[in-house]
Backbone as JSON, one array per atom type, in Angstrom:
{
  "sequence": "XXXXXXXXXXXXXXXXXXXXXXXXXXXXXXXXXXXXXXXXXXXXXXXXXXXXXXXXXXXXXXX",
  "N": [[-24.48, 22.91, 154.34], [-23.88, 22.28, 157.18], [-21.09, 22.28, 159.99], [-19.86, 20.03, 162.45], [-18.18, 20.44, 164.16], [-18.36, 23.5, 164.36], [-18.65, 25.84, 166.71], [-21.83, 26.19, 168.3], [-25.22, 27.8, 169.42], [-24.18, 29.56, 171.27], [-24.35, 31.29, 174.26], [-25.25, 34.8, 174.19], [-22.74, 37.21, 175.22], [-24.0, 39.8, 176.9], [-26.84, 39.53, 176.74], [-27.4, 37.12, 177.14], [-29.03, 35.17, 175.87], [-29.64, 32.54, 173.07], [-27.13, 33.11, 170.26], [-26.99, 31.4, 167.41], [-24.86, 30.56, 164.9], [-21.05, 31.9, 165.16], [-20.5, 35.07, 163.59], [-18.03, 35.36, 162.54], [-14.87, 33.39, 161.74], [-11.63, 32.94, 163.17], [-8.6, 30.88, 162.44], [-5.64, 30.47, 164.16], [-2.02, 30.07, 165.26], [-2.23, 28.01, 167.38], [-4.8, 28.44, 168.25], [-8.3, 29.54, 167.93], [-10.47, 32.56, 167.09], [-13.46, 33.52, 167.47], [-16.03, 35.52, 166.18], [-18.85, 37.09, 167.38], [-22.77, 37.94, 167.08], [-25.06, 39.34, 168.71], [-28.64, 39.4, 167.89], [-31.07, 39.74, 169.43], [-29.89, 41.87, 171.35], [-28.11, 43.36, 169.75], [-25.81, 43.62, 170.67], [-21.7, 42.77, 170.23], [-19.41, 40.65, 170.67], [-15.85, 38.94, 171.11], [-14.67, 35.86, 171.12], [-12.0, 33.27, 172.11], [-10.66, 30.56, 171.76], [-8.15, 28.68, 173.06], [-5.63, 26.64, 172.43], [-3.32, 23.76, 173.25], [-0.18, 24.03, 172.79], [3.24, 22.84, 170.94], [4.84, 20.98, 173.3], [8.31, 21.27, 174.98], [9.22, 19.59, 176.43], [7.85, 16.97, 175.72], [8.08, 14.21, 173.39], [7.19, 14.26, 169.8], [4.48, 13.15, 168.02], [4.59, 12.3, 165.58], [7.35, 12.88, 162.46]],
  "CA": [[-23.77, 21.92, 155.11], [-23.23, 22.06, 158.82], [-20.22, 21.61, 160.31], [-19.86, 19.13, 163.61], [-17.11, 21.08, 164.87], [-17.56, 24.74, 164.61], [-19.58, 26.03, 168.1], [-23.65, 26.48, 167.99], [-26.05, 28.17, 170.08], [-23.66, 30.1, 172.11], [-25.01, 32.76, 175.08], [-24.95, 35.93, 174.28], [-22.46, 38.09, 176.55], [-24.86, 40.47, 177.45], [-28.54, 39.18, 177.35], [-27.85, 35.52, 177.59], [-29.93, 34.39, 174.41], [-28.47, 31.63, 172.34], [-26.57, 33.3, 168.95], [-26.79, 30.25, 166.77], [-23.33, 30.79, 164.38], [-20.44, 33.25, 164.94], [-20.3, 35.6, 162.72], [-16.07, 35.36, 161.39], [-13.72, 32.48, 162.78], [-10.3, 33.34, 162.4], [-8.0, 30.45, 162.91], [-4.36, 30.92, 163.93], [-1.29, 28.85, 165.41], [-2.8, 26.96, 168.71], [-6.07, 29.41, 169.37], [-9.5, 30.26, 167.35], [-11.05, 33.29, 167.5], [-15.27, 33.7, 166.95], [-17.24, 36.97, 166.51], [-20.15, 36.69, 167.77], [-23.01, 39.23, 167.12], [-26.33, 38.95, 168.88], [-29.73, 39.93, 167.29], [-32.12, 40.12, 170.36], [-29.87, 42.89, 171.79], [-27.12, 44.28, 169.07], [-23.94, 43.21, 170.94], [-21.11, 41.75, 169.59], [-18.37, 40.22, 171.61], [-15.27, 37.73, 170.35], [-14.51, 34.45, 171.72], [-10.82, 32.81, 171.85], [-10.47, 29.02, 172.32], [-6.76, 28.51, 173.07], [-4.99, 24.68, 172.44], [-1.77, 23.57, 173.61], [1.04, 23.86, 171.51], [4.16, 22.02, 171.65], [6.01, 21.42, 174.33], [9.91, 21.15, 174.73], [9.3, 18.11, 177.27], [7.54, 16.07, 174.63], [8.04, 13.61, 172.49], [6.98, 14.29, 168.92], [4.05, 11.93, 167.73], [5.67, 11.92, 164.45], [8.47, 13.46, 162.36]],
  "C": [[-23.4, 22.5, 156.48], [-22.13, 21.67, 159.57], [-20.09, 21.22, 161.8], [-19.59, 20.28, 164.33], [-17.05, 22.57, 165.23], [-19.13, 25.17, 165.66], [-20.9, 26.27, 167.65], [-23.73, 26.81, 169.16], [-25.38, 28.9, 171.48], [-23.9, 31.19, 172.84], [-24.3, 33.6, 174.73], [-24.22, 36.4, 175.69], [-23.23, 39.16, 177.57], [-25.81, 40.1, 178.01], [-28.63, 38.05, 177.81], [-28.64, 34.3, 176.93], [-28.92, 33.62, 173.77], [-28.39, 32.25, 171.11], [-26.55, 31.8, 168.17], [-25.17, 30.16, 166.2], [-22.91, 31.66, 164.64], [-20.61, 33.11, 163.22], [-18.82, 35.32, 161.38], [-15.93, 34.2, 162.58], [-12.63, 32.67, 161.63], [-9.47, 31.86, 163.26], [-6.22, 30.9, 162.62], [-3.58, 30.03, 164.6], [-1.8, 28.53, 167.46], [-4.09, 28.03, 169.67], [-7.02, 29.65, 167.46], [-10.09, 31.11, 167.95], [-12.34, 33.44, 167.0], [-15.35, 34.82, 167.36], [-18.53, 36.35, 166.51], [-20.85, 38.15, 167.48], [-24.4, 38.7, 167.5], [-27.75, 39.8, 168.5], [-30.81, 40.35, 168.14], [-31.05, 41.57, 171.11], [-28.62, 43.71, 171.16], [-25.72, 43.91, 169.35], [-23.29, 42.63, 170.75], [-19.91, 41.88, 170.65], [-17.45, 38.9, 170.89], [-14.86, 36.95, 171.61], [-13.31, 33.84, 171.85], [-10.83, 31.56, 172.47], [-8.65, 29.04, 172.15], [-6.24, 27.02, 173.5], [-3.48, 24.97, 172.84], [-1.16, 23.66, 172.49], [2.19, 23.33, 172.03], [5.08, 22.32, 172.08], [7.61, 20.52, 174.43], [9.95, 19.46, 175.28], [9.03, 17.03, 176.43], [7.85, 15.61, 173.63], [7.14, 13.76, 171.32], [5.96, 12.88, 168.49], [5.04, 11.59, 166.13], [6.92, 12.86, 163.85], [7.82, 13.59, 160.68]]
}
């Protein structure tokens, strides 16, 4: 099974080749982190997507 959501075919840091899946995803409170490890040239490099988290100003969608 495939999932929609979790990144594909992402350039390698180094060479620039597309890695198909990271390796690990670690999720934690308002950021994911991906290892990446690429096969055309050995190097592995991680990734961090960072989301908002909530803010004081805002209204709560729910309770």
């Amino acid at each position: 099974m495939v999932r929609l959501d979790m990144p594909r075919e992402n350039p390698c840091a180094q060479c620039g080749r597309p890695i198909t899946f990271p390796d690990w995803i670690e999720a934690g409170p308002y950021r994911t982190s991906y290892l990446w490890h690429c096969l055309a040239c050995d190097y592995r490099f991680e990734a961090i997507a960072v989301f908002d988290g909530p803010s004081p100003d805002r209204e709560p969608l729910a309770v």
